[in-house]
MISEGU-34706 format. One record per residue: residue in one letter; x, y, z of N, C-alpha, C, O in turn. Coordinates in steps of 0.1 Angstrom, whole numbers, plus 5000, padded with zeros to 4 digits. Example, Ala and Ser with C-alpha at 12.3 -4.5 7.8 and 13.67 -1.06 7.14 Angstrom:
2
a513249435078512349555078513249675078514249675085/s512849785071513749895071512950005079513450115080/
//
This chain:
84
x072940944328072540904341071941024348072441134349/x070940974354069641054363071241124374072241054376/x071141254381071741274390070741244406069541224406/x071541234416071041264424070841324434071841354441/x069441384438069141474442068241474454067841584459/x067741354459067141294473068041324486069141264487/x067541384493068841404506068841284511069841234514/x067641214511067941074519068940964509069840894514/x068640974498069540874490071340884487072140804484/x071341084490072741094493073041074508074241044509/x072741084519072941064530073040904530073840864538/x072340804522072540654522073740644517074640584522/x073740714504075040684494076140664507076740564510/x076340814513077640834521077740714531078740664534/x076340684537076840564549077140494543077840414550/x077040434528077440314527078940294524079740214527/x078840414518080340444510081140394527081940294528/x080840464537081440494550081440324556082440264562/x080340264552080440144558081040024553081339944562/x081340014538082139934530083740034531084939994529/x083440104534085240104535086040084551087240074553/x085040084559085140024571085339904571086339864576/x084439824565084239684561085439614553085939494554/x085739704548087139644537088839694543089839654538/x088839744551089539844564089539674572090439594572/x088439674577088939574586089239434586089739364594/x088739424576088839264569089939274563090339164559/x090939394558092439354555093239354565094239274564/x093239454576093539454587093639334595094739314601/x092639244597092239154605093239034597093638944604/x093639034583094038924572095738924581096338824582/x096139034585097539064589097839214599098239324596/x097339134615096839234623098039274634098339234645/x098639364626100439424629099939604629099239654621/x100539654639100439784638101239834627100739924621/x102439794623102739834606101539864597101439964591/x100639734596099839724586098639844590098239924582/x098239834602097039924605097640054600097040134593/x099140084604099640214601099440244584098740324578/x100240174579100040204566098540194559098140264550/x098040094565096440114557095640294564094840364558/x096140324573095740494579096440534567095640584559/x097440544565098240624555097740624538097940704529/x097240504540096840474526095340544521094940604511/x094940504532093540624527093440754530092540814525/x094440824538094440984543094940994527094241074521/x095940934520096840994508095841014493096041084483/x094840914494093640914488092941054486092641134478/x092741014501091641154502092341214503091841304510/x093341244501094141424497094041404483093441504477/x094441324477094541324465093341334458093341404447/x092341274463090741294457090241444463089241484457/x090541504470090341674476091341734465090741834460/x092941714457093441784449092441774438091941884434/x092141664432091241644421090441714417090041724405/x089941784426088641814425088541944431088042024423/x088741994443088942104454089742224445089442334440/x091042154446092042244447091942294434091942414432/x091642164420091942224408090842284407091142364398/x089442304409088342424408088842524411088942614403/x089442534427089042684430090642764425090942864419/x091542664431092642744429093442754415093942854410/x093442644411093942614395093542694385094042794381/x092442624379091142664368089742674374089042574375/x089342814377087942834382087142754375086142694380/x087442754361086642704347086042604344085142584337/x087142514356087142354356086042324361085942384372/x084842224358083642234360083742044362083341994352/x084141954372083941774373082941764372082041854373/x082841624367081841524372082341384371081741284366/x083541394379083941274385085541254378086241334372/x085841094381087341104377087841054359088741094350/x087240994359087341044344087541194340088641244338/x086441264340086541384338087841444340088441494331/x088441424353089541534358090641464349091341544343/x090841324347092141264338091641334323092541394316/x090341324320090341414305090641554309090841624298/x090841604316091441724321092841764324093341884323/x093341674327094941624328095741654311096541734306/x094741504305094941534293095041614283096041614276/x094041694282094041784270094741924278094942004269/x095141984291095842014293097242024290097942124288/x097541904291099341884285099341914269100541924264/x098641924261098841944250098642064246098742104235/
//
């Protein structure tokens, strides 16, 4: 697969990305609209995106400089042949 390299088509990518998880944010929210649930759905995606910033962030610069992603597969094949 072609990478991409249009600023406009990565700037679309991100609004959508930004807009479907808004979209899906509030439509489970709205299914059971308790500050419990709002709480934990904040919680549930801050822990994501830490965990998708470890994936990727942390294990480049701090871990394995070497480590070169291209996405999450990649870092579990990384995971992988690490332990062995």
């Amino acid at each position: 697969m072609k990478d991409l390299t249009n600023p406009f088509w990565i700037k679309f990518k991100g609004a959508l990305f930004l807009f479907l998880g808004l979209f899906a944010a509030i439509m489970l929210w709205l299914d059971a609209p308790t500050w419990k649930d709002a709480g934990l759905l904040v919680l549930i995606i801050w822990c994501f995106c830490r965990a998708y910033y470890f994936a990727f962030y942390v294990i480049e610069h701090y871990v394995d400089p070497g480590f070169k992603f291209s996405g999450l597969f990649s870092f579990l094949q990384y995971l992988w042949t690490k332990k062995r």
